[in-house]
Structure formats: C-alpha cells, structure tokens
N, C-alpha and C positions, 0 to 999 in steps of 0.2 A: 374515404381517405382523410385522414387527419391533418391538420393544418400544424407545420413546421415547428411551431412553439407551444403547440397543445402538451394542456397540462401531463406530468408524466413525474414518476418517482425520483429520475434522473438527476432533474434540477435542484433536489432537496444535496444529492453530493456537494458537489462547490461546499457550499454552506456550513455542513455537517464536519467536512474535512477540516476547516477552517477554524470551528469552534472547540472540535475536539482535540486538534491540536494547540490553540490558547490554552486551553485549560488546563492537557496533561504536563506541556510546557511550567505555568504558571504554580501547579503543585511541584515541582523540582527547581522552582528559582526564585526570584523576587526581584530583580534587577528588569528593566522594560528590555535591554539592547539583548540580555541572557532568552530571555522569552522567548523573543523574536525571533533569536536565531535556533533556537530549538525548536520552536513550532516550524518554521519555513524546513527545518530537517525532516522533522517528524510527518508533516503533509505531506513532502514530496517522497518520504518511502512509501506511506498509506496511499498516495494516489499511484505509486509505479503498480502497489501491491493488486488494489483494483481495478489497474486494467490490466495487469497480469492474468488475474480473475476470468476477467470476462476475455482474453486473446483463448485462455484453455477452453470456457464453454461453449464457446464458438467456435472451436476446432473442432471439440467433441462432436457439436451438434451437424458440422458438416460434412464431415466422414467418419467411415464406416470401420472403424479400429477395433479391433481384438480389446479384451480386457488387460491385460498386461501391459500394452501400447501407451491405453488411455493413463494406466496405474505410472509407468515410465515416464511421461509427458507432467504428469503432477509432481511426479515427485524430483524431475529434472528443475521444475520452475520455482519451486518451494528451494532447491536447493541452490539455487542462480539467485532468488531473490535473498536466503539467507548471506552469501557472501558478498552480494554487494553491497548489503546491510551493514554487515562486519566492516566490510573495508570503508566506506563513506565516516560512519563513524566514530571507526577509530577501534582494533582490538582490545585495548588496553582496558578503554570506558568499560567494557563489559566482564572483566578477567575479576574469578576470583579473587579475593583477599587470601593470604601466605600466613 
C-alpha cells in the first residue's frame, strides 16, 4: 500500500492549472489586475472541466451502461459544462462580430 502523499501524476494538476492559466491570461491582456482575473476564470472552468472528466470515468468505470447511456452521460456534461461556460462568462464576450 502506498503512503498518502506518494509520488503520483495528480500533484503535477494544481501547478499546471495555474500556469496554464497565467499565461493564456497574460497573452489576451497586459494589465496584472486583468490577468488575474482572467486566469482565476479560466482555472476555475479548467478545473470544473476535470473533474467533470474524471466524475464521467468513474461512472463509466463502475457501472455497467449500454453504449448509448455512456454516449448520453458525455454528451449531457460536455453540454452542462458548455452553458455554464457561456453564462459565467458572459454571451456577449464570445458572439460574433455583425
């Protein structure tokens, strides 16, 4: 059995979330306070996103669903996660130009 805080890929999250959001942040602004709160957006959908992720594979994994089910279950959470995407930040931000 492995000990509580044994090394594991997991840990690299945090990190990765954090960096990847500075940065994609930091290419759409220039301003610290704009950054900031773009990144703290941007993380906090990337982390709902995975563990979104991981609530489906381990649903999958623990029962025993028809193909259609599992097919219905992805694309129910793909479609929850795209509107609350939409509404947190804002339809407008994302609408094309006229």
């Amino acid at each position: 059995m492995s000990p509580l805080l044994a090394e594991s890929v997991y840990w690299h999250f945090p990190v990765l979330i954090v960096t990847v959001s500075l940065v994609y942040s930091a290419t759409r602004y220039e301003r610290w306070d704009l950054i900031l709160k773009e990144a703290l957006s941007w993380g906090g959908r990337m982390t709902v996103f995975l563990v979104a992720i991981g609530v489906v594979l381990f649903l999958i994994s623990i029962l025993d669903w028809p193909g259609w089910a599992v097919g219905g279950l992805i694309a129910a959470v793909v479609a929850g996660f795209y509107a609350v995407s939409m509404a947190l930040s804002g339809a407008d931000h994302h609408a094309r130009p006229t």
